[in-house]
N, C-alpha and C positions, 0 to 999 in steps of 0.2 A: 361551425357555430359554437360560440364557447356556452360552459354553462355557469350561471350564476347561484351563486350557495349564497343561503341564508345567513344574511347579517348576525352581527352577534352586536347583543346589547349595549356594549361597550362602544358600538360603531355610530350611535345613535342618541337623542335625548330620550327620556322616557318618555314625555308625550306624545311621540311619533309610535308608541307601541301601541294605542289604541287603534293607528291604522298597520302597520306592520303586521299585528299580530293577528289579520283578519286575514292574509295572505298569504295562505300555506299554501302552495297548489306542489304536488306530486310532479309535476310538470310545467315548469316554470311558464318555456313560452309556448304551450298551449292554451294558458291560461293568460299573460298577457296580452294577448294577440286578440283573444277571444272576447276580451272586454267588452268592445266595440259593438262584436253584432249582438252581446247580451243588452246592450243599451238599446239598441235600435229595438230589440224583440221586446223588450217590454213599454218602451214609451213609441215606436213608431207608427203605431198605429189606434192613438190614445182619440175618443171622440172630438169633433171639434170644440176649441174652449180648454177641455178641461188641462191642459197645459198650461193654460194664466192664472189657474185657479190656484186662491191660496188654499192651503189646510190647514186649520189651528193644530197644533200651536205653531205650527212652522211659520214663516217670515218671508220665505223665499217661493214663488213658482217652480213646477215644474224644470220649464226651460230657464231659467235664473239660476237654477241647479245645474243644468248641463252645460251651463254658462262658467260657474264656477267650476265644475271637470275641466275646462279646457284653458280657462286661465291659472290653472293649480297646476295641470299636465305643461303647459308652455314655461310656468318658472319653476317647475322641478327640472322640467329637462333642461334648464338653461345652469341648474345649481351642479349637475350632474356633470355637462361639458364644463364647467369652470375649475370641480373637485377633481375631474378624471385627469384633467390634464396638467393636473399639481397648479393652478393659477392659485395665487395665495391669498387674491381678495376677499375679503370674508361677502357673505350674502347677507343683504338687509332681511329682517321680517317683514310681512306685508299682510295687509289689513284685507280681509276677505268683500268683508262688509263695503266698500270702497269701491274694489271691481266690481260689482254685485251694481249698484247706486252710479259708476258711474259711466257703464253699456248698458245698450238696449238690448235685451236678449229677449223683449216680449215682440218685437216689432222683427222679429228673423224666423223662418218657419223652423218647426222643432227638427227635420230631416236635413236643413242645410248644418242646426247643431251638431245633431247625429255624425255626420259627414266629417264635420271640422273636428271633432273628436276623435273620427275614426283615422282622417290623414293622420293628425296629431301622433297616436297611437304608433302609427304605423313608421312614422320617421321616428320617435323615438327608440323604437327597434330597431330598425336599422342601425341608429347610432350606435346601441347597446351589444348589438351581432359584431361589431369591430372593436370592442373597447377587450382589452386582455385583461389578466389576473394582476398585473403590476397599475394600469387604470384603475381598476374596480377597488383597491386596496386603498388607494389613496386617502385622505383623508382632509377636510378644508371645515371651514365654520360658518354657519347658517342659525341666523337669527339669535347669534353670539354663545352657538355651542358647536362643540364638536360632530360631524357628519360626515362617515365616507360616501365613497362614491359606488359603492352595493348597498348599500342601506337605501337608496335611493328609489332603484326599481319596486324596490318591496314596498316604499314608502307609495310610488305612485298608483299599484295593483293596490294594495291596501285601504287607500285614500278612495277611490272609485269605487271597490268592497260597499265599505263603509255606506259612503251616498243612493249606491244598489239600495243596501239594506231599508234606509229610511224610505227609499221611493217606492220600495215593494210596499210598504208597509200604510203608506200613504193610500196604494190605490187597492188597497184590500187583497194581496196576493200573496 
C-alpha cells in the first residue's frame, strides 16, 4: 500500500483549501476508509422525515447532501484517473446546484445513499492503493487551474469533512 503525503499548495487552487485543509488525518487511510461508516453513524438512523427536512438557512436536505458526496466523490475520482494517468484534457467546472435539481435524492432511502457512497468510497481506494508516486505527481487542469493528482484524495476527504461538519451542526450534535 503506498502512502500518500500532503499536497503542497502549489499543487492546488486556493479554494480547494477550505476543504484540503480540513483533512489532516495522522493516518491517511484510516481516515479515508472511514468516512463512510462516520456517514452512516450519524444520519443512518435519523427519525423518519427528518432527512427531507430543510433547515434554514440551508437549501438542500439532508439526503440532497449525501446526494451531492457522491456526485462530487464520482467527478473527483474521474478528475483523479484523467490527472494520474498524464491524459492532458483539461476538466470542465460543474455546477453543484444542477446535480442537486436535476436527481431525485428525496425519492431514494437515505441507507441505499449511504451505501452508494460507501461503494463509491471504497472503489476509490482501491484505485488510489495502485496509483505510484510518479501518478500521484502528475499534474492536469480542473476548472481551468492547475491540480495534481495527490491534491485530489485530500480534496475528496476534505470536501466530505466539510459537509460532516454542516450536518453535525444541523441536527444539534
Amino acid at each position: 500500500m503506498n502512502s500518500i503525503t500532503r499536497p503542497e499548495p502549489t499543487e492546488y487552487f486556493e479554494y480547494f483549501e477550505t476543504y484540503i485543509g480540513k483533512f489532516t488525518p495522522d493516518d491517511f487511510w484510516t481516515e479515508f476508509d472511514g468516512q463512510p461508516a462516520q456517514l452512516e453513524s450519524l444520519l443512518g438512523s435519523l427519525p423518519e422525515g427528518e432527512d427531507s427536512k430543510l433547515h434554514d438557512p440551508y437549501t438542500w436536505t439532508l439526503k440532497q447532501v449525501v446526494g451531492h458526496l457522491i456526485d462530487t466523490e464520482r467527478i473527483f475520482a474521474t478528475r483523479l484517473l484523467q490527472i494520474a494517468v498524464g491524459d492532458p484534457t483539461p476538466n470542465p467546472d460543474f455546477e453543484q446546484n444542477s446535480y442537486v435539481a436535476g436527481l431525485d435524492y428525496e425519492g431514494v432511502a437515505m441507507s441505499d445513499l449511504i451505501e452508494e457512497f460507501a461503494t463509491l468510497r471504497r472503489s476509490n481506494s482501491l484505485m488510489l492503493r495502485r496509483l505510484g508516486d510518479e501518478q500521484l505527481s502528475r499534474s492536469g487542469t480542473a476548472s481551468g487551474r492547475v491540480l495534481s493528482a495527490r491534491a485530489i484524495p485530500f480534496l475528496m476527504g476534505g470536501h466530505v469533512t466539510y459537509h460532516f461538519e454542516i450536518m453535525q451542526k444541523r441536527l444539534g450534535q
